[in-house]
N, C-alpha and C positions, 0 to 999 in steps of 0.2 A: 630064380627068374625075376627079373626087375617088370616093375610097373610101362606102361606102355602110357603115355601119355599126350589129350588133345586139351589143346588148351582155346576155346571159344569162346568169343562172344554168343552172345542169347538172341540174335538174329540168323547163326551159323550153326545152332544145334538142329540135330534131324530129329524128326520127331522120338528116333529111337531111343533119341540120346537124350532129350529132357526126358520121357518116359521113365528111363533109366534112374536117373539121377533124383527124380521127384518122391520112385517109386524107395529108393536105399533112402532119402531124407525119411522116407514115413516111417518106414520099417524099425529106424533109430532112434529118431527123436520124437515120433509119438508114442509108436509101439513098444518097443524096448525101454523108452524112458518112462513109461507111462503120465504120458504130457500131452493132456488136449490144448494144441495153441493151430495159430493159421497161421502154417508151415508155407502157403503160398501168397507174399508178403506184398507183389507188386514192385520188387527189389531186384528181381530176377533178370528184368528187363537192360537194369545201369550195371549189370554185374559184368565180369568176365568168368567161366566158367571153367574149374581146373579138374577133366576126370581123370584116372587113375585106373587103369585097363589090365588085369590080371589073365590071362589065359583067354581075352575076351569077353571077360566078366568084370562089370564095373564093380574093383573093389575099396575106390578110396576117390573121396571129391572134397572141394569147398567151392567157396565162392569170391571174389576179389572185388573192392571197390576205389575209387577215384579220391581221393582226399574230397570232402564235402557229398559223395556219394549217399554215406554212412554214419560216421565220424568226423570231425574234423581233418583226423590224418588218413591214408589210404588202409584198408580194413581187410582182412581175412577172415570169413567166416564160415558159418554150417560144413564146418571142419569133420568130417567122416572115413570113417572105415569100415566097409560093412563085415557085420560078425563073423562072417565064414572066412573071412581074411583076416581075423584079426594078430594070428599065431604067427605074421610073418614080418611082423615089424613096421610095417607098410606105412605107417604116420610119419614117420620119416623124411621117407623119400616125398611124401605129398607136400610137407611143410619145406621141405628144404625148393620145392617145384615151386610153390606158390610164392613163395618168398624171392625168388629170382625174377619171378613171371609181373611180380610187382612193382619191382626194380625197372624191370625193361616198359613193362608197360605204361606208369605210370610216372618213371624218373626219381623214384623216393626212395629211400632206405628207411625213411620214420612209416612205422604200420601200426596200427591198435587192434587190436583184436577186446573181444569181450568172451573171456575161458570161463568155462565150466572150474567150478575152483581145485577139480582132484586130480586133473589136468594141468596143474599151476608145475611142474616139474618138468613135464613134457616141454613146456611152450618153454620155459628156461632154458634148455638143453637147446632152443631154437634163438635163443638171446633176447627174448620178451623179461619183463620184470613190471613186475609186480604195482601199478599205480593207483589203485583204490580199497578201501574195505569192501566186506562180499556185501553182494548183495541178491536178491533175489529175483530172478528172472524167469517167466512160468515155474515157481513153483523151486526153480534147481538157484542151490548156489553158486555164484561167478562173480570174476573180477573182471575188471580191467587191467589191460599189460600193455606194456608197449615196448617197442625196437625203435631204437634210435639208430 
């Protein structure tokens, strides 16, 4: 069964839906990664919001921003799968979603993303490469990549 997919602005989410989406950010990247940062950034606001709807269950989100948003180029980020989905490949379909959704949205095919570095395989298979030495960001290592 494929992902069922809303793609929002953050004016256009129900409360169920940021709830949602707020509540898999923690569970991931504070909980699971065991990383205390401030997961709610003030960012959420300029974002577009890409969720990822499994059986009804939010199983896979990011977040997209406007070239100068973020980055200079237009950006993908707090790129997720939540764990109970993760046996289904599910990152996939979210990057290949977001990656269209940025195109139409925003008119660009150049995106940056800033990867977790063990992740640096995944986002290639997405057509990201590799543009800085790691560095450290709360604690985890990560590059920069980008899609031309």
């Amino acid at each position: 069964m494929a992902l069922q997919f809303k793609i929002k602005r953050f004016n256009e989410l129900s409360t169920q839906e940021l709830y949602e989406l707020l509540q898999v950010r923690s569970e991931v990247f504070v909980v699971e990664q065991n990383c205390v940062y401030q997961d709610i950034d003030g960012k959420d606001q300029k974002a577009i919001h890409v969720l990822g709807y499994y059986q009804n269950d939010l199983a896979a989100y990011c977040r997209l921003f406007d070239a100068g948003d973020y980055f200079d180029e237009a950006s993908i980020g707090r790129v997720i799968v939540s764990p109970k989905h993760r046996d289904k490949k599910l990152g996939h379909d979210l990057m290949k979603t977001a990656i269209e959704a940025v195109e139409k949205e925003f008119k660009t095919s150049h995106i940056t993303i800033s990867a977790q570095l063990y992740l640096q395989k995944f986002y290639e298979g997405h057509g990201f490469n590799q543009t800085s030495e790691m560095y450290l960001e709360d604690d985890i290592p990560h590059i920069e990549m980008k899609r031309e």
